[in-house]
C-alpha positions, 0 to 999 in steps of 0.5 A: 258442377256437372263436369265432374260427373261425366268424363268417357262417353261410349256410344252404342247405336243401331238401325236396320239400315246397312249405310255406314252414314246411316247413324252420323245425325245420331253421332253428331247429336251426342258430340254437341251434348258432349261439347257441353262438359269441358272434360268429356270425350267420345271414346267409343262408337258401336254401329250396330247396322242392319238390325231389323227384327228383335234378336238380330244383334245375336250372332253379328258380332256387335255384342263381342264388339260393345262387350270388347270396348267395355271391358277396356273402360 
Protein backbone atom coordinates (compact mmCIF):
# COMPACT_ATOMS: atom_id res chain seq x y z
CA UNK A 1 0.00 0.00 0.00
CA UNK A 2 1.78 2.91 -1.28
CA UNK A 3 -0.21 5.52 0.71
CA UNK A 4 1.66 4.87 3.86
CA UNK A 5 4.94 5.85 2.25
CA UNK A 6 4.37 9.28 1.01
CA UNK A 7 2.77 11.94 3.10
CA UNK A 8 4.43 15.83 2.56
CA UNK A 9 5.96 16.56 -0.69
CA UNK A 10 8.14 19.42 -0.82
CA UNK A 11 9.07 20.80 -4.45
CA UNK A 12 12.18 22.22 -5.24
CA UNK A 13 12.64 23.43 -9.05
CA UNK A 14 14.89 25.54 -11.03
CA UNK A 15 15.62 27.02 -14.72
CA UNK A 16 17.46 29.84 -15.96
CA UNK A 17 14.57 31.38 -17.11
CA UNK A 18 13.21 34.36 -14.85
CA UNK A 19 9.05 34.14 -15.54
CA UNK A 20 7.36 33.25 -12.27
CA UNK A 21 4.97 30.82 -14.86
CA UNK A 22 8.17 29.36 -16.03
CA UNK A 23 8.10 26.14 -13.83
CA UNK A 24 3.88 25.55 -13.57
CA UNK A 25 4.15 22.37 -16.18
CA UNK A 26 6.68 21.02 -13.85
CA UNK A 27 4.10 21.94 -10.52
CA UNK A 28 1.27 20.49 -12.31
CA UNK A 29 3.32 17.47 -13.32
CA UNK A 30 4.03 16.31 -9.55
CA UNK A 31 0.45 17.55 -8.22
CA UNK A 32 -1.14 14.54 -10.69
CA UNK A 33 1.74 12.31 -9.43
CA UNK A 34 0.40 13.72 -6.08
CA UNK A 35 -3.29 13.13 -6.77
CA UNK A 36 -2.22 9.57 -6.97
CA UNK A 37 -1.66 8.99 -2.75
CA UNK A 38 -4.92 9.82 -0.90
CA UNK A 39 -2.71 11.15 1.92
CA UNK A 40 -0.11 13.24 0.25
CA UNK A 41 -0.11 16.95 -0.14
CA UNK A 42 2.34 19.75 -1.60
CA UNK A 43 3.42 21.53 1.27
CA UNK A 44 6.23 23.44 -0.05
CA UNK A 45 7.45 25.02 -3.56
CA UNK A 46 10.86 26.54 -4.33
CA UNK A 47 11.25 28.49 -7.77
CA UNK A 48 14.59 28.66 -8.14
CA UNK A 49 14.66 31.29 -11.23
CA UNK A 50 17.13 32.53 -13.14
CA UNK A 51 19.75 29.85 -12.58
CA UNK A 52 21.86 29.47 -15.70
CA UNK A 53 25.54 28.42 -15.05
CA UNK A 54 26.59 26.01 -12.14
CA UNK A 55 26.73 28.04 -8.85
CA UNK A 56 24.30 30.45 -9.66
CA UNK A 57 22.07 29.17 -6.80
CA UNK A 58 25.07 30.77 -4.52
CA UNK A 59 24.06 33.86 -3.11
CA UNK A 60 20.17 33.93 -4.50
CA UNK A 61 18.65 33.24 -1.43
CA UNK A 62 16.79 30.25 -2.66
CA UNK A 63 19.44 27.98 -0.67
CA UNK A 64 18.06 30.13 2.86
CA UNK A 65 14.67 29.76 1.39
CA UNK A 66 14.92 25.52 0.43
CA UNK A 67 17.04 25.36 3.94
CA UNK A 68 14.14 27.42 5.78
CA UNK A 69 11.27 25.25 4.52
CA UNK A 70 13.25 21.97 5.59
CA UNK A 71 13.86 22.98 8.85
CA UNK A 72 10.02 23.41 9.19
CA UNK A 73 9.42 19.65 8.33
Amino acid sequence: HYDSKFRDIYFITSAADTDIHTMDYAIGGIQGWIACFSQCSLKGVIKGLGLTNAGDVNGSGYIAEAYNMGKNV
